[in-house]
C-alpha positions in Angstrom: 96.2 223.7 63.2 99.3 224.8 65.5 99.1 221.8 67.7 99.2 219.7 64.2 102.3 221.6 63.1 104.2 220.9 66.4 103.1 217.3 66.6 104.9 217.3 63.1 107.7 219.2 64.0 108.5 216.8 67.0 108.2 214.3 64.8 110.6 215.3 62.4 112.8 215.8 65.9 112.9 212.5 66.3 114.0 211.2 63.0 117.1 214.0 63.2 117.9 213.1 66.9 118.7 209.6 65.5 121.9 211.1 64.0 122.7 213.1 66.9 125.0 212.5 69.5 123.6 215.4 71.5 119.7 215.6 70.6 117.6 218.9 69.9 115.2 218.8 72.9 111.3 219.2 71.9 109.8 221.8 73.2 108.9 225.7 71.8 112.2 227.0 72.7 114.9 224.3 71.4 117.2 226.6 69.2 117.3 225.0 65.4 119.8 227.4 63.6 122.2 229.6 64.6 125.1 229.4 67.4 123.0 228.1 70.6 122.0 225.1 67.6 122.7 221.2 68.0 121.7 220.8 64.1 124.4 221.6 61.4 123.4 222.8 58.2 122.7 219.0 56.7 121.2 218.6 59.7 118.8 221.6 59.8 118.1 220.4 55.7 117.1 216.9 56.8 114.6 218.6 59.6 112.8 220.5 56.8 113.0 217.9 54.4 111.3 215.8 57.0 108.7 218.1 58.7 107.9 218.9 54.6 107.0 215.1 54.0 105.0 215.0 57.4 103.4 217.6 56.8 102.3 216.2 53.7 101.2 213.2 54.7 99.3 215.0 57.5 97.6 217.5 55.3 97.2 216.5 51.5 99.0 219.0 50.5 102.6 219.7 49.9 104.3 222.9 51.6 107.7 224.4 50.7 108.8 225.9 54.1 112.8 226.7 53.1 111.4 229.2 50.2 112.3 232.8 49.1 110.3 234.2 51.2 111.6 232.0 54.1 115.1 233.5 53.1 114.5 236.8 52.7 113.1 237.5 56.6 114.7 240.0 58.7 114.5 237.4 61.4 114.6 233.5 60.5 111.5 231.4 60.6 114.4 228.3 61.5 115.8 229.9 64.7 113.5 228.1 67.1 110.7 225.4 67.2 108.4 228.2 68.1 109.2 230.5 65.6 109.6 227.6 62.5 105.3 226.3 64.0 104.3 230.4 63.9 105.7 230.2 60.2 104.1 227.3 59.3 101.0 227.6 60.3 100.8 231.1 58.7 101.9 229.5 55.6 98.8 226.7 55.8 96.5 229.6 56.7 97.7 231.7 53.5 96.8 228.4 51.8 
């Protein structure tokens, strides 16, 4: 199911890198949020927004990634690719 999740996520890559004048590179250690980031906040919103509809469209079922829990972690699921496809695919294995 990772490799699933990080086709998605480089999928949603592209769509964002569209806007970008500098584009987030895809592979497991491009930074996503926080000061080594390319993406702005809109920008981070439109990734999740995007890798949520994929994911959907992938699956079947609909995922909220940016959720409480998400929020409330010592150490941000959003910091890399790596760490956002280890979240995600713990959330799908919870389902």
């Amino acid at each position: 199911m990772r490799d699933v999740v990080l086709k998605v996520i480089y999928e949603a890559i592209d769509e964002v890198n569209i806007d970008l004048e500098t584009p987030v590179l895809k592979n497991e250690d491009s930074s996503l949020f926080g000061e080594n980031s390319i993406l702005d906040s809109m920008g981070l919103v439109h990734l999740i927004t995007s890798i949520e509809q994929k994911l959907e469209e992938e699956t079947g079922n609909y995922l909220s990634i940016a959720d409480e829990r998400a929020m409330s972690m010592e150490s941000s699921p959003f910091k890399t690719v790596k760490t956002l496809a280890d979240y995600i695919t713990k959330l799908i294995d919870e389902q």
